[in-house]
N, C-alpha and C positions, 0 to 999 in steps of 0.2 A: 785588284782585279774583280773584287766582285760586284755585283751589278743591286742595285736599288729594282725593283720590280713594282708597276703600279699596282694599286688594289683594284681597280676596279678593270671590269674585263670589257675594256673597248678595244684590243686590239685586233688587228683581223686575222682569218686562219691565213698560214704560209704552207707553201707545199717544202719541204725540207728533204733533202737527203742527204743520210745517214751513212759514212763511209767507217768501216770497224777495219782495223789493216791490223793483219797478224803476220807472222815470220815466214807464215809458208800460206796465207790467207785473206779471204779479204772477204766483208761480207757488208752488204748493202741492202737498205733500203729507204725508198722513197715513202715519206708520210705529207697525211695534210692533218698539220696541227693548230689546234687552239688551245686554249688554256686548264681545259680539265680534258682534253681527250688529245690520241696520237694516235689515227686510222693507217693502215698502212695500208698503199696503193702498190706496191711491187716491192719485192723481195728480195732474193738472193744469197749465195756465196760459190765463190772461187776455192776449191778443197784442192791441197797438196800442189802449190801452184812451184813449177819447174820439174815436179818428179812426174814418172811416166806414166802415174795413175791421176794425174790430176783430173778434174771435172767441176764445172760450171754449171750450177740449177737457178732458176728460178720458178719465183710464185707471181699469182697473182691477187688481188685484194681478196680472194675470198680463199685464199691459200691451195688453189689446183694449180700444179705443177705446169710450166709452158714451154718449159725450157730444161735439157739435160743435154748438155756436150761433155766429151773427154779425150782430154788428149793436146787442147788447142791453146795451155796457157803455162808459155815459156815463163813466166818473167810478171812482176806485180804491175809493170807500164802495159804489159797484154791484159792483165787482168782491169785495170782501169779502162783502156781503151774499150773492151769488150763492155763494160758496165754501160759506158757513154754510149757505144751502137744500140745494144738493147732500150734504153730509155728512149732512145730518138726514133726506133721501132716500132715499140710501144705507142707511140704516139701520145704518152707523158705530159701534161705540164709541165714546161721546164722549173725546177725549181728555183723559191724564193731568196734560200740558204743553203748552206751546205756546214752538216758537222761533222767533223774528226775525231775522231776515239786515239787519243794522246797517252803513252803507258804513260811517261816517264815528263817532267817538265822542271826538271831538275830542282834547286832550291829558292827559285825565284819566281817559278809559277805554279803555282799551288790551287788557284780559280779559274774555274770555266772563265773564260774569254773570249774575245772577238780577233781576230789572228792580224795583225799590221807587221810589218820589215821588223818594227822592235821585238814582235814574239817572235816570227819567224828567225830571228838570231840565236834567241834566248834559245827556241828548242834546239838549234842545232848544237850550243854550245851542251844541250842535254843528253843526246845523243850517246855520252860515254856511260850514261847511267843504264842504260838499257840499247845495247846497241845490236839486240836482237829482231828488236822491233822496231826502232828508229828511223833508220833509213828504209822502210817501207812506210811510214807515216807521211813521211816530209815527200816521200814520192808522192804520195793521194795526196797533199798542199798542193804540192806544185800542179800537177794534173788539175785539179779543178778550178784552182786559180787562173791556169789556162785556157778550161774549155768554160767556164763559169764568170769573167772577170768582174763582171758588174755587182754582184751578191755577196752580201758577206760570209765569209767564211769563220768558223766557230772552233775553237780548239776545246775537248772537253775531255779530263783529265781524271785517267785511272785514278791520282793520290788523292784527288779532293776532299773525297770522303773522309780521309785521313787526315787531312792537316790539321786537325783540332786535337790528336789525340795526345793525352798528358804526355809531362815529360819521361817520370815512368815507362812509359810504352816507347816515345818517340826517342830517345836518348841513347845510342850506343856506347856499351862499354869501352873505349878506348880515349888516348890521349886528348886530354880538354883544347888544347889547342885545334884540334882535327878538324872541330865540331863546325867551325866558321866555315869553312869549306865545301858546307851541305853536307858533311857526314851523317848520317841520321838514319832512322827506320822511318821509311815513306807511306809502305803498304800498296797495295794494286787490287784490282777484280774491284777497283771504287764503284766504277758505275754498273757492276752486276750486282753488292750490293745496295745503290739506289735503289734499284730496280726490286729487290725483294722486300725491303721496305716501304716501299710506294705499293707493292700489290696487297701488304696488311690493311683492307679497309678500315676503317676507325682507329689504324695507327699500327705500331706495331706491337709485338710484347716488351713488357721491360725487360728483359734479359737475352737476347737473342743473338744465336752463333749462328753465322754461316758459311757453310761448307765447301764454298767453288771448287769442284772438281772438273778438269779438264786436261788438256795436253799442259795447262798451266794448273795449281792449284795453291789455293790459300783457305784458311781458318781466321773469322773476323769475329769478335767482340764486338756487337751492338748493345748500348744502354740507350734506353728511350731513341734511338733512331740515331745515335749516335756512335761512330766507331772511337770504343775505347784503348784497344790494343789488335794487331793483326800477324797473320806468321813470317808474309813478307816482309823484307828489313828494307836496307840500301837499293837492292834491285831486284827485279822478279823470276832472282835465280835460288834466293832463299826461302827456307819454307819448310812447307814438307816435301818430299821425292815427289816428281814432276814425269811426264812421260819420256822427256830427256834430259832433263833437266835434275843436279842434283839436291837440292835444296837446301838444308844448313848442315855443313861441312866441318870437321875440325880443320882450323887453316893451318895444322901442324902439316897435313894432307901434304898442303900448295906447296908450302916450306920444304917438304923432303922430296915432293918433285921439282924443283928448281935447285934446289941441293945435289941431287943424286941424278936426276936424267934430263936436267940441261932445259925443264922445260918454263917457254917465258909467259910475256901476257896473252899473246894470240893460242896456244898450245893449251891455258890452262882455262882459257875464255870455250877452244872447243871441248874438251873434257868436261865442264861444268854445266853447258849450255846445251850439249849436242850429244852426249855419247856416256853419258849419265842417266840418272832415275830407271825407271823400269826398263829402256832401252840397254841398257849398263849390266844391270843385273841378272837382264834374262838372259841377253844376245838376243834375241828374240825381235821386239815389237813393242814400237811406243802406243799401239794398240789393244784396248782393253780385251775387244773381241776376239784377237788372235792370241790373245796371252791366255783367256779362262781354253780356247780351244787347246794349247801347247801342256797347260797345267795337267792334263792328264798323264803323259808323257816325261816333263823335261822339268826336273824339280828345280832347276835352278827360273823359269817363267814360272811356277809355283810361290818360288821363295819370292819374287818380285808381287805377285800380288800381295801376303800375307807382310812384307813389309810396307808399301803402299797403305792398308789399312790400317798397322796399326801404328802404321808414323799419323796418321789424320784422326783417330782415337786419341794419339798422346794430346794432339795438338786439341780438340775439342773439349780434352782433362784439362787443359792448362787455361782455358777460357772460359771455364765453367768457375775456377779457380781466382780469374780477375773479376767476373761479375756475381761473384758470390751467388753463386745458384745458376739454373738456366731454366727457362720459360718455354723456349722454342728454338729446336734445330732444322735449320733447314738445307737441304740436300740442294745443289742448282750446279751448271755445269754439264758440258756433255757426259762426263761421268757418271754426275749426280744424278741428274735427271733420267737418264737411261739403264743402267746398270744398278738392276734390284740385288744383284747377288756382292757386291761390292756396299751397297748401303746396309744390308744385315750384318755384313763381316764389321764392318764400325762400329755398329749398333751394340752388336754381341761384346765387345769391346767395352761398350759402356754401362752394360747392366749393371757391375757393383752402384752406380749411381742410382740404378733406376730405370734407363732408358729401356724401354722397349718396344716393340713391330709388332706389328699384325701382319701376319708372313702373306696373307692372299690382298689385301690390301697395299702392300709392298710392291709385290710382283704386278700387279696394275696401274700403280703409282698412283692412288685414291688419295687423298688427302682427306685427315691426317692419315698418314701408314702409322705412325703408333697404335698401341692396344689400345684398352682402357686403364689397364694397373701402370700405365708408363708414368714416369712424375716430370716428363716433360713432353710436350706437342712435338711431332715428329713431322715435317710437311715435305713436300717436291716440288719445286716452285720453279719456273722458267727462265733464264737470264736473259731480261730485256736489255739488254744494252744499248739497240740501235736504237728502241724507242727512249731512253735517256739520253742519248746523242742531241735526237730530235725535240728534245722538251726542250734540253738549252741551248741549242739553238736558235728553234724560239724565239725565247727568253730575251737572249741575247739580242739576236736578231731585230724585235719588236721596239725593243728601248733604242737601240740603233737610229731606223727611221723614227723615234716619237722625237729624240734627242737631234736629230741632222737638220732639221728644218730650223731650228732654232738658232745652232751654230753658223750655219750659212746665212741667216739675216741680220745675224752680227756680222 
């Protein structure tokens, strides 16, 4: 699946847009890209799409706000459909491409590609791998394949990042036979780390962990720009504690609930997925904000922050530990990136290493937020995702028409 890329940059800019679909989210935007840059012309997201608080914002190319509704998005096909009214509102370029932000593309698609019936199979038979985010992805396929048919469309895939990583890392302990079946550690938040090693100008550090923190979260191992080991395994329920999500589990757990209270795969799919991590612990709020407000009060939303941290500490220990040292941590993530009080609680965490903050530089998210005595760079870096959408698409895209004219005069 993966793609030869010419060297020389005659291909022209596309206007691309960038479809990100999450469990209860969706978020968009339209770019016009060339080969060292990805301008974004309109923005967006769909937040808490079916619950009664949801709301729909948009930006515009110079990032002021045009648009804030709430209230008006049942369903990910509302969320699409309203995506498409705005853009044709807007009065937009229609775009050239369209790309998909894919968690999950089971053991057969591992590289960004261009989406035909044969991938479109492929993801669906993926589906079981991640079947929290799946069938809202193949919704945004379909949907744009719909209102879009002529354009190719681009699948670009959370594990890609990962697929290189040793067997060490990628190899799960269990029965050798399993292994053929895609059993395996895949990893995910791929293209949020792209995205933070692409903003290292002159490359990145050699030893670099990054932190995605969010309603999802993972701990990745970069060497030279390469992911060498990550917390996600098989699917991106493993990990560290998740906002409901529980992360890595003894499956003694699963075993005495199916043993003892009868429960199957759908019962242990919502317990793991939905009613877990911080939501689980506190009773509370898969919400960072309502959790630091609650922690006054309600020590069991106390104990969920203070586990959260120092589950993402261990996991930061233990990758510090495959890359022999670390150079640079970096925070990303709505978590990450937002939540100064939640990044010092980690940090404090890893002082016996060394790590450490410069508390007002922190609290404004300065880069670096490390001291000076820290013995590693401590940075707050953004997760571009949609703009990694839209490079490979692209990518993708460009070789497409350089490639089609040739095939057709054969």
């Amino acid at each position: 699946m993966s793609a030869f890329v010419p060297t020389t940059d005659e291909r022209p800019a596309l206007v691309v847009l960038a479809l990100n679909t999450g469990s209860s989210s969706l978020k968009f935007g339209l770019f016009r890209v060339r080969s060292t840059t990805a301008d974004v012309l309109l923005s967006g997201e769909a937040e808490a799409i079916g619950e009664p608080t949801n709301r729909f914002r948009a930006k515009d190319a110079r990032g002021a706000e045009i648009l804030d509704e709430r209230g008006h998005i049942p369903n990910q096909a509302a969320a699409l459909v309203r995506v498409g009214e705005l853009l044709a509102k807007a009065s937009c370029r229609a775009p050239d491409a369209v790309g998909h932000r894919i968690v999950h593309g089971g053991p057969r698609l591992r590289r960004h590609c261009l989406i035909d019936a044969a991938v479109l199979r492929e993801l669906e038979d993926a589906a079981a791998f991640a079947p929290l985010h799946m069938p809202a992805a193949l919704s945004a396929i379909r949907f744009a394949q719909a209102h879009f048919p002529a354009i190719p469309q681009a699948a670009c895939f959370d594990t890609a990042f990962h697929a290189d990583m040793p067997d060490v890392a990628r190899v799960l302990p269990i029965a050798r036979e399993l292994l053929s079946h895609g059993l395996q550690r895949y990893g995910f938040h791929g293209l949020s780390c792209e995205s933070i090693v692409r903003q290292f100008v002159g490359g990145p550090p050699e030893r670099l962990i990054v932190a995605h923190l969010g309603a999802g979260a993972s701990v990745t191992a970069v060497r030279a720009g390469q992911s060498i080991d990550t917390s996600m395994g098989l699917t991106p329920t493993g990990g560290v504690m998740m906002g409901a999500r529980s992360g890595d589990l003894d499956p003694g757990v699963l075993l005495y609930l199916m043993r003892t209270r009868g429960f199957d795969a759908a019962a242990i799919e919502d317990l793991v997925d939905r009613r877990s991590g911080l939501l689980g612990v506190s009773g509370v709020s898969t919400d960072m904000q309502a959790l630091h407000a609650a922690s006054t009060s309600q020590p069991a939303a106390r104990l969920a922050l203070e586990m959260f941290c120092a589950g993402v500490a261990k996991q930061v220990a233990s990758m510090i530990t495959v890359l022999g040292g670390v150079d640079a941590l970096v925070f990303t993530g709505g978590i990450g990136e937002n939540d100064s009080v939640v990044r010092a609680a980690i940090c404090e965490r890893l002082a016996w290493i060394g790590v450490g903050l410069d508390r007002t530089r922190n609290r404004a998210a300065i880069n670096p937020i490390s001291d000076a005595p820290s013995r590693c760079k401590v940075f707050v870096l953004p997760s571009l995702e949609d703009e990694e959408i839209a490079r490979h698409a692209w990518t993708l895209s460009s070789l497409h028409s350089a490639i089609a004219p040739r095939a057709e005069r054969r």
